[in-house]
N, C-alpha and C positions, 0 to 999 in steps of 0.2 A: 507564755511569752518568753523572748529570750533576743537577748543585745547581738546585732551581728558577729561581734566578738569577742565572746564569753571567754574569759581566762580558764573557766576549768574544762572546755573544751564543749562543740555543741554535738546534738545529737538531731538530725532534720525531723527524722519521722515523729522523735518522742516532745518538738519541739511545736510543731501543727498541732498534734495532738493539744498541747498544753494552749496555745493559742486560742484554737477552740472552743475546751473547756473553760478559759477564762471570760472569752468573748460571749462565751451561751450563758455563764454565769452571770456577767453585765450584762447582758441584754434583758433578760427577765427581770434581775435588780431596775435596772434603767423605766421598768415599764409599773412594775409592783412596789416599790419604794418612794416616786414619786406622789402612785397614787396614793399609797397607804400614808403616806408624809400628809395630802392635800387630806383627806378623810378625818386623821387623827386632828388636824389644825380648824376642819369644818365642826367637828364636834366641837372643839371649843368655842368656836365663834356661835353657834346653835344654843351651846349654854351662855355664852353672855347673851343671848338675845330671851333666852325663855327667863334668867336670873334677875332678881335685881344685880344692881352693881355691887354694892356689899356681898348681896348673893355667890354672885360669881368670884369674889377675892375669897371669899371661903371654897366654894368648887376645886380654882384651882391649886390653891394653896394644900388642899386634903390629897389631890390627884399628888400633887409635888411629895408628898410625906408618904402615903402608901407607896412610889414610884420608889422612892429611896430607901423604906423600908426593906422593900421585897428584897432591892439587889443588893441588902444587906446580909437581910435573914437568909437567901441560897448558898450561901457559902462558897461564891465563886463553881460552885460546881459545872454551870454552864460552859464555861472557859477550860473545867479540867476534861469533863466528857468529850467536848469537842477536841481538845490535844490528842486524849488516851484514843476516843474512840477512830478517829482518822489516822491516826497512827495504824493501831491496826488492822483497820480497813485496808492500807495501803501496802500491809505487807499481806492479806492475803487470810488473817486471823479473822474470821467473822463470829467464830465461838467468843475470843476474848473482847471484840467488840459488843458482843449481845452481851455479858456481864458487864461490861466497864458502863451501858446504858441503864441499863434496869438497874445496878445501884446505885448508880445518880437519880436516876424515879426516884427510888423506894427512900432514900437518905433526904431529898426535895419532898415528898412527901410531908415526912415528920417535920422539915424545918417549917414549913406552911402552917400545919396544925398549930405546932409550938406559935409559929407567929400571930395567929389570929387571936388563939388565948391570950396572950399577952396584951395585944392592943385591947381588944376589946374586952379586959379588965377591968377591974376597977384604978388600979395603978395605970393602965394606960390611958387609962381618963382625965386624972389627974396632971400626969405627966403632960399631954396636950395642952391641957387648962391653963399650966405654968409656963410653958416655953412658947405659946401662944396665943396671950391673953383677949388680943383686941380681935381677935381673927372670927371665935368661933367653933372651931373644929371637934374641941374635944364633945359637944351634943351631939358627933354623927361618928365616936368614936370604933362604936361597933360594923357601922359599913365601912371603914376606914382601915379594920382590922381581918376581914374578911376581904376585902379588896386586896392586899395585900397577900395574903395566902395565897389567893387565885393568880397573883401577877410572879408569885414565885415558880408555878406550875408554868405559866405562861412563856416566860422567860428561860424554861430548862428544856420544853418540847423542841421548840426548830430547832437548837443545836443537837438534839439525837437526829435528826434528818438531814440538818447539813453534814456530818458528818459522811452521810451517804454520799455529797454532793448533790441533790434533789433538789436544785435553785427555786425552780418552779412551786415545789410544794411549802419550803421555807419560806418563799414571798408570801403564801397565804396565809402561814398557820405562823408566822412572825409579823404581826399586826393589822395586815393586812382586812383581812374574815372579821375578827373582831372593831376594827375601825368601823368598817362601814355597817355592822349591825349596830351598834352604840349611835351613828348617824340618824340610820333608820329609827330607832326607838328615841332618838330626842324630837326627828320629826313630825311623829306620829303623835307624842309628848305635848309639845308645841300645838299641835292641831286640835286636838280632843281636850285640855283642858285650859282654860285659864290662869292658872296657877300654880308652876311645879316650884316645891321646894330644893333644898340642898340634898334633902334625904332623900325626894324623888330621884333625884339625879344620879345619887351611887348608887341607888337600888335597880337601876336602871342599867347602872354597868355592871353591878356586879352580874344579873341576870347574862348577859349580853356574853361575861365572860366565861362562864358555866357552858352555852350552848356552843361557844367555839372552841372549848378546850376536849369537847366529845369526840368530834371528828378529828382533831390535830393527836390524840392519842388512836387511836384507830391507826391513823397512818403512821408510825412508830410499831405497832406491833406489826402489821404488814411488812415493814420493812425485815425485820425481824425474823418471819414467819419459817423460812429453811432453814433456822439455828435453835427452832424447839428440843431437838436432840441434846441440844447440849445442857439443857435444864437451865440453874441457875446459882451459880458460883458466888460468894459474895467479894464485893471487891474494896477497897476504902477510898473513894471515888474524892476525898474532903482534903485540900491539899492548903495549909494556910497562907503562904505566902500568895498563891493563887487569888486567897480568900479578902487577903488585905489589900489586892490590885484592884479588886473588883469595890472595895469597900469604899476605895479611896476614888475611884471611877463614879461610882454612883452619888459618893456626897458632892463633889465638884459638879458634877452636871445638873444638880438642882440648889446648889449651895446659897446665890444669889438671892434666889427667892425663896428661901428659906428664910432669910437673914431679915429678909423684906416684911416676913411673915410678924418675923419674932418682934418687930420693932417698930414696924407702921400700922396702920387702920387698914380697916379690910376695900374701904376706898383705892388707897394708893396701892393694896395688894394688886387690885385688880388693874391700877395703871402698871405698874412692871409688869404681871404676869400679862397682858394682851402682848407687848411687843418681846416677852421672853418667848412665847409659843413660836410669833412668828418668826421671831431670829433662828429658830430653829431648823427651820426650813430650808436654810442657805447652810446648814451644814447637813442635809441630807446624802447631798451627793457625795460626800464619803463614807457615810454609813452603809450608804447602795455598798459600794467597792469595799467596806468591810466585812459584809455579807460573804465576798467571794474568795476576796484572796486570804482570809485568816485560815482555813483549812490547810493550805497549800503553804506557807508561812513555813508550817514545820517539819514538814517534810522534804522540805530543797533546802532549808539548813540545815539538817545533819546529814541529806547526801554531799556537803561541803559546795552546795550548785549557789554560791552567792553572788555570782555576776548577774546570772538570769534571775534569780531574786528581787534583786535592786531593781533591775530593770525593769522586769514586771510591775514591783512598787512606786518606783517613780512613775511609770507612764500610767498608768490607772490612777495616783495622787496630780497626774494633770490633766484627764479627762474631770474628776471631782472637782477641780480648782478654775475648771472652764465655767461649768455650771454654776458655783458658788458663787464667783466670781459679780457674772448677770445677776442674780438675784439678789446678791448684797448692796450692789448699784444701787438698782430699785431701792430697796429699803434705805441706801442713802439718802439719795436725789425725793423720791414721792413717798415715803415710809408716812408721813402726817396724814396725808390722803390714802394713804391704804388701811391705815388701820382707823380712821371716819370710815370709810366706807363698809369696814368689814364687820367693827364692831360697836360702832356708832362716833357720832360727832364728840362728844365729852372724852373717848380718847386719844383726839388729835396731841393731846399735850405731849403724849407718852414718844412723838417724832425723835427726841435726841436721845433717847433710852434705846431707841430701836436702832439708832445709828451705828451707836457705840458696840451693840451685842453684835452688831452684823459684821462688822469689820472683827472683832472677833474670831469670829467663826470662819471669815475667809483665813484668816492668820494659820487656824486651825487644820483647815484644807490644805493647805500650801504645807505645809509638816507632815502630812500622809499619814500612816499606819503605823507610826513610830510608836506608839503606845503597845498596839495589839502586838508589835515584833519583838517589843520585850518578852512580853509576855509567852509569846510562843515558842520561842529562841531559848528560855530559863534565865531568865534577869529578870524576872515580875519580882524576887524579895529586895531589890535594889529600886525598883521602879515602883514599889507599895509602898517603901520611905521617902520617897519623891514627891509620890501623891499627899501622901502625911505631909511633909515641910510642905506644900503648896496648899493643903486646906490650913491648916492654924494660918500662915501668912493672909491667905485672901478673907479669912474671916475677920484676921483683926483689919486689915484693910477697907475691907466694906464696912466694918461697922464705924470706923473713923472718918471713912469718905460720906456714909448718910449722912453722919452727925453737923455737916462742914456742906455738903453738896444736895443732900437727899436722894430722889433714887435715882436720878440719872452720877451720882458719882459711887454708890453701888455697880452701877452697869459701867463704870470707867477701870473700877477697880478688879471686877472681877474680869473685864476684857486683856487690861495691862498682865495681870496672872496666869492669865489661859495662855497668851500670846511667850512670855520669860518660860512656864511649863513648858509647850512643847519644842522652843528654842532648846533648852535641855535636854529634853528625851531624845531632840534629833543627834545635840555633839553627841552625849551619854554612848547613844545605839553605834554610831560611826565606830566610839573607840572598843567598844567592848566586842561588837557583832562584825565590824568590816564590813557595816555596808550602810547606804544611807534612804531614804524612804520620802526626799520631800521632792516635789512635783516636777516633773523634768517634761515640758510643752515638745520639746523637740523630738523627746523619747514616745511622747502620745501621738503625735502625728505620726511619725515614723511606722510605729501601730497600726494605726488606720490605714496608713500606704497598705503595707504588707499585706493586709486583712482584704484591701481590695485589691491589689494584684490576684491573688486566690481567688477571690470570687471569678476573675474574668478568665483566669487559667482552665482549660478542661481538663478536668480529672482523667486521668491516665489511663 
């Protein structure tokens, strides 16, 4: 995409081109991210219906700790593969992209091993036991720790394939494939026995993650397949400031209910974590759009193309912020009755917890890609001390807000933080990058116009 009047000058052909590719990128996002968003959210509601309630405040409390683990233990490498390797790609190098992929494998590999060791220790047993006494979790430490490996692998494949740009095969093999088997096997769960425990449950996914991570490597080597000539180079693929974006990225997105974990009964775990899942859902529609445009991020910044940048990122952060939008309403307005109906009557209560995440989340939309633009652009070691100052502040915050509100002032405190975060990273990105990233409605329609003139024009 590109602003009718790009200060560095436009180019028409290579500007359709870009349009396209963007628009075929949403569009598969648009189709495979809501579902895979609606699948990942039905597994939960499937486990609070086969768990007890306690049950399920342990489930999802374990998913929340393996989820945060993993994107610890990868070392950000997902985020450097995808720079190095579209970089290259884009100049034409597929020899230096087939190294800069395989020693992201091979380096994610050993971080996985290493991490399941570790949990599923005896020290990581303990360590569990201590920082979350009322919950549970440390009895299912070893699926816990093995779930975790698998989510490191899981987490590093689609970005060797988006790098290709292969929107289609990244919507599968980035949660997609594994959502709806994980579905499938809680239903069958559900059906065939009367009684699944916590253990059943990981053991279930961990299965579930194994049989999708076959095929999502398969297509990786395919992609690969005309650069067996070049053998295999070792490259140092582990980049830290990279590593502390992503560190700081995965604690904040599960930090809440973590806190929730550490300090309430596996009761009220389970009233925050129902209306944590579903808040989540009102921030999909910019995860769809960071699917697409993060590849392309860094390569129109240092062709100096920062008009059409912008542009691009503002009008795709207000198609996101359309979508959010609706569905945050909803969780305003009938969020009591949606989460009765979805996950029973007993957590109607959890209606102003859900409120409060949703508006959140739109906050979050409306800010756009400011995050991932750091990041791609070379300010992630400024935007990883960001993240830092913004986890110790929301920590001590929510845990002053339980103490005083319980978990709905958890969910006020970590919405007020999400909301001051990416008001930041937007000035932050404007003064550093010269460009800015939050939702421009006028720049998205404008989009759309353009996108249907073409369709109605005959090709020449």
């Amino acid at each position: 995409m590109t602003s009718p009047a790009d200060a560095e000058g436009t180019r028409p052909a290579s500007d359709d081109d870009d349009r396209i590719l963007v628009l075929k990128g949403l569009g598969w996002s648009s189709i495979a991210y809501p579902l895979s968003a609606a699948l990942l959210f039905a597994s939960s509601v499937l486990a609070a219906r086969m768990l007890t309630k306690s049950g399920f405040g342990t489930y999802s409390l374990a998913v929340s700790i393996f989820s945060t683990v993993a994107l610890i233990a990868q070392l950000g490498l997902p985020q450097s593969l995808l720079r190095r390797a579209s970089a290259a790609l884009m100049i034409g190098d597929d020899h230096e992209a087939r190294h800069e992929i395989v020693s992201a494998f091979a380096l994610s590999g050993i971080a996985a091993a290493v991490c399941i060791a570790l949990i599923a220790s005896p020290l990581g047993t303990k360590l569990l036991e201590l920082t979350f006494p009322e919950v549970g979790v440390a009895a299912v430490a070893g699926l816990i720790g093995v779930k975790a490996g698998l989510r490191v692998l899981e987490n590093v494949v689609p970005e060797g394939i988006r790098a290709f740009r292969d929107y289609l095969r990244v919507a599968i093999f980035d949660g997609l494939l594994t959502n709806a088997l994980l579905c499938v096997a809680f239903v069958v769960a559900i059906v065939s026995t009367t009684h699944v425990s916590v253990s059943d449950a990981l053991w279930l996914s961990v299965i579930v993650s194994i049989v999708a991570l076959i095929p999502a490597f398969f297509t990786v080597a395919f992609k690969l397949r005309h650069t067996k000539e070049a053998g295999f180079a070792l490259r140092n693929p582990f980049e830290a400031s990279m590593w502390a974006s992503t560190i700081g990225r995965a604690i904040l997105a599960q930090l809440d209910l973590l806190v929730v974990g550490a300090l309430a009964t596996a009761s009220e775990v389970a009233l925050y974590a129902a209306p944590f899942r579903l808040a989540l859902l009102v921030g999909f529609p910019l995860i769809a759009v960071n699917q697409v445009v993060t590849p392309l991020i860094a390569g129109w910044y240092a062709r100096g193309e920062r008009g059409r940048l912008e542009h691009m990122l503002r009008s795709t952060a207000g198609l996101a912020l359309l979508g959010a939008s609706v569905f945050g309403l909803v969780c305003v307005v009938a969020g009591g009755d949606l989460l009765a109906f979805l996950f029973g009557p007993s957590y109607r209560e959890a209606a102003t917890v859900l409120a409060i995440l949703a508006v959140g989340q739109v906050i979050q939309t409306w800010a756009g890609s400011c995050g991932y633009a750091l990041m791609m652009t070379g300010h992630q070691r400024p935007y990883a001390w960001l993240l830092a100052a913004s986890t110790v502040i929301t920590v001590t915050l929510d845990v002053l807000f339980y103490d005083r509100w319980g978990i709905e002032g958890v969910a006020l405190a970590t919405t007020g933080m999400l909301a001051l975060q990416n008001i930041v990273q937007v000035v932050y990105l404007k003064r550093v990058a010269s460009f800015t990233t939050t939702a421009d409605l006028r720049a998205t329609f404008s989009e759309i116009h353009a996108f249907l003139i073409r369709r109605r024009t005959p090709a020449d």
